[in-house]
C-alpha positions in Angstrom: 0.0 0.0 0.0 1.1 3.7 -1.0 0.5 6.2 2.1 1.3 9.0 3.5 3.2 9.3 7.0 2.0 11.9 9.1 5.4 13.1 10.2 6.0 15.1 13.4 9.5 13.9 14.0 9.3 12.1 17.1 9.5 9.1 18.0 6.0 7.4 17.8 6.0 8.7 14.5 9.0 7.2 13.7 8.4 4.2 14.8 5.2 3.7 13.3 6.9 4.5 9.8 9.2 1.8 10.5 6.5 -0.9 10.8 5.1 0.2 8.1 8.0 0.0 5.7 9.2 -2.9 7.8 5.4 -4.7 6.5 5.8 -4.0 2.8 4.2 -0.6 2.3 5.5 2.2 0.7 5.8 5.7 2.0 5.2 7.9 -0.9 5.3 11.3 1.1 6.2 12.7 4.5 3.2 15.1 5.9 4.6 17.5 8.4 2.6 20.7 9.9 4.3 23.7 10.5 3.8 26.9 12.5 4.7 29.6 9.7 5.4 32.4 12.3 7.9 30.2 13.8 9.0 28.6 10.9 9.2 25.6 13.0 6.7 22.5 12.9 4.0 22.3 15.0 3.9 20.5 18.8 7.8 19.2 18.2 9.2 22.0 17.0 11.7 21.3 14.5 13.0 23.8 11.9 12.5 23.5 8.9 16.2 23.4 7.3 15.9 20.4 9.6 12.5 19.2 7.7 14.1 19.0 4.5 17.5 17.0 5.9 15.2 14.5 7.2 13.3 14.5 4.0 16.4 14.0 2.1 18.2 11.0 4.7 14.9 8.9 4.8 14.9 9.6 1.4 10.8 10.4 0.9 9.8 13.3 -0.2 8.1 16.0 2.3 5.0 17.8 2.5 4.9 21.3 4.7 1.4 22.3 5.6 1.4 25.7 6.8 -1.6 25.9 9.1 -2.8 28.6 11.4 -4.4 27.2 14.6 -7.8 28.3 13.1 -7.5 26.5 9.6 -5.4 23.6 11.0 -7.8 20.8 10.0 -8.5 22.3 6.5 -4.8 22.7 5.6 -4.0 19.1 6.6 -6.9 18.0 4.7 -5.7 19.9 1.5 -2.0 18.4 2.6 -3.8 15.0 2.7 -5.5 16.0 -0.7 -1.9 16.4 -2.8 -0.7 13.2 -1.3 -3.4 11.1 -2.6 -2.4 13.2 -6.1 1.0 11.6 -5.9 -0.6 8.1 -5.1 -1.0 7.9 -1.4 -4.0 5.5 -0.6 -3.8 5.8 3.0 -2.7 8.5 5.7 -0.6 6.4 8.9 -0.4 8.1 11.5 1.8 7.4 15.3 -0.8 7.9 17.9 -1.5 5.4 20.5 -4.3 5.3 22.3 -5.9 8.9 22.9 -9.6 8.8 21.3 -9.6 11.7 20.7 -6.9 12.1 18.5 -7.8 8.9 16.9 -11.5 10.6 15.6 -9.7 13.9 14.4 -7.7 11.6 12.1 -10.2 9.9 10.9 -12.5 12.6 10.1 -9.8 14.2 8.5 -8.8 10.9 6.0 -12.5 10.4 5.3 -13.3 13.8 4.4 -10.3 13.3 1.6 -11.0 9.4 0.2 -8.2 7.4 2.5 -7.9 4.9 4.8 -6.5 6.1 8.3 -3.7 3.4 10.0 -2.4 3.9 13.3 -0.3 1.3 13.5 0.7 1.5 17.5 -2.7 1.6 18.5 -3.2 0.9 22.0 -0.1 -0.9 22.6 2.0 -0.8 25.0 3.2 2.6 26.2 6.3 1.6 27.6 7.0 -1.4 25.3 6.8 1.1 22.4 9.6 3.4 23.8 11.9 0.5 23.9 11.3 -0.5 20.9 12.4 2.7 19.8 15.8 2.6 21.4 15.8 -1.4 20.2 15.3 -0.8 16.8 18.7 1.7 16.9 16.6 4.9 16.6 18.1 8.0 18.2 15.9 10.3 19.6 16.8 13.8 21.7 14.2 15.2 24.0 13.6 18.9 22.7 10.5 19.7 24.7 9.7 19.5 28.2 6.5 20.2 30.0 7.7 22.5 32.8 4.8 21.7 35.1 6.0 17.7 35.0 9.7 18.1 33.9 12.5 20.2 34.6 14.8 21.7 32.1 17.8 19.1 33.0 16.0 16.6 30.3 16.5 18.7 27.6 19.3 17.6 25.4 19.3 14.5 26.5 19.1 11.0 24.1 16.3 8.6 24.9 17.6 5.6 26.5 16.3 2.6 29.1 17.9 4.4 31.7 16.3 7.9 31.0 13.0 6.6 30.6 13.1 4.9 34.0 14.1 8.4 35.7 11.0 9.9 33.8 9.1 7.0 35.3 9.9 8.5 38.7 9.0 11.9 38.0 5.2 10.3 38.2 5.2 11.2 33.9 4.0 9.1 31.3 7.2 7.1 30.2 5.6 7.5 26.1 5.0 11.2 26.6 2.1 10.7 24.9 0.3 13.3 27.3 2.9 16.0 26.2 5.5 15.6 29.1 8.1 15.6 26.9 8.7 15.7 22.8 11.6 14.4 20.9 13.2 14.5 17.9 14.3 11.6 15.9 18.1 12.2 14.2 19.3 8.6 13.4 17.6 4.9 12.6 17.0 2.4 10.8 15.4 4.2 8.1 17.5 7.2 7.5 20.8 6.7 5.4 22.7 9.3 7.3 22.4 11.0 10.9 20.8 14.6 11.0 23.5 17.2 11.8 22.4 19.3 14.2 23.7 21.9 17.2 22.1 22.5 20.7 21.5 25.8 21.1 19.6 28.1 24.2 16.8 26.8 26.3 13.5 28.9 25.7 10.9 29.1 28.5 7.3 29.3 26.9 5.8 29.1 30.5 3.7 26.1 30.2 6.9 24.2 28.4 10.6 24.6 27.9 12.2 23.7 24.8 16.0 23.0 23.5 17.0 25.2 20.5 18.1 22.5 17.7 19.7 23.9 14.9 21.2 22.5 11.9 25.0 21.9 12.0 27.2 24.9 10.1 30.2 23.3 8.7 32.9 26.0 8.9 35.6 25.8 5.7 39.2 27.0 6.0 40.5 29.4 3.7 
C-alpha cells in the first residue's frame, strides 16, 4: 500500500513509519505541519532546514502544511489532498491510544478518500519506547512540559535508563500526554544521521524547549 506518514518527527512517528515499511508498504510522502510564524513544525518543533534533511536522509519526499491554529484541520486535509495526487492511498499516523486524537484523524482521511492506519494503537506505552531505542533509533528530547519536567531533560538522548528516571518523575514514560517531545536524528530508516547543534533553552511558560539547529560546517580558507 502507498500512504502517507503523518510526520512530526518524534518518535512514535517514527516508529510507526518503521512498521510500516518494515510490512511492505510504501511511504510515498512525509506530511509535516508547521507553524509559519515560527517557521518551525508544530507540537515538536523542529525547523524547517531540519524538515528538509530529514526528507532528504529517509529519502521520501516532504509535504509542509502551513496551518494557522484556526484553519489547521482544513490545511492538513488539503495536505492529505496532494498526497493522494502523488498516489497515497492511505494516511498512517503514530498515535497510541488517545480517542480523541484517533477521531480527528479519521474525520480528517475520510473527508479526503483514504484509509487512516495507526499502526501502534493501544499498545504498549512503555514497550513502544523501547522498541524505539531497540530498533537503533536516536531520539533527543527537545520539549519539556515545565509543570512535569525540569529543564535538565533537555538535550538528552532517549535511552532505558532515562525513561526509568521519567518513570519517577510520576510522567508518562511515552510522553504521549505532552510531558516531553523528541526529535528523531538517526535509525534504521534514515541513510545518514541529522546534523544538528544544541542551542539556548526557551521558556514558553507552560513548556521549555532546546534550540536544535542545523550543523554549520565552517571551511578554512
Amino acid at each position: 500500500m502507498n500512504f502517507v506518514m503523518s510526520y512530526s518527527c518524534g518518535k512514535d512517528s517514527a516508529l510507526a513509519l518503521f512498521r510500516m515499511i518494515q510490512g511492505g508498504h510504501k511511504p510515498i510522502a512525509l506530511l509535516t505541519t508547521i507553524n509559519k510564524d515560527q517557521e518551525r513544525s508544530w507540537f515538536h518543533g523542529v525547523k524547517i532546514e531540519l524538515l528538509h534533511e530529514i526528507s532528504r536522509s529517509l529519502q521520501i519526499p516532504i509535504i509542509l502544511c502551513e496551518c494557522p491554529p484556526e484553519r489547521y484541520g482544513e490545511a492538513f486535509e488539503q495536505s492529505l489532498g496532494k498526497a493522494k495526487q502523488m498516489g497515497a492511498e492511505a494516511c498512517v499516523f503514530g498515535d497510541i491510544d488517545l480517542v480523541e486524537h484517533r477521531e480527528w484523524n479519521q474525520e480528517r482521511c475520510d473527508n479526503v478518500g483514504l484509509a487512516c492506519l495507526l499502526p501502534l494503537w493501544q499498545e504498549n506505552r512503555e514497550a513502544l519506547t523501547h522498541e524505539v531505542i531497540d530498533n537503533g533509533f536516536k531520539a533527543l528530547i527537545n520539549i519539556v512540559r515545565s509543570d512535569i519536567l525540569d529543564e535538565s531533560f533537555l538535550g538528552k538522548e532517549l535511552s532505558k535508563s532515562l525513561i526509568a528516571l521519567i518513570k519517577t518523575t510520576g510522567a508518562d514514560v511515552c510522553g504521549e500526554n505532552g510531558e516531553y517531545h523528541t526529535f528523531i536524528y538517526d535509525g534504521p530508516i534514515f541513510t545518514r544521521p541529522i546534523s544538528f547543534e544544541l542551542k539556548e533553552i526557551v521558556d514558553f511558560g507552560s513548556h521549555k524547549a532546546i534550540n536544535v539547529v542545523k550543523k554549520t560546517i565552517e571551511t578554512g580558507e
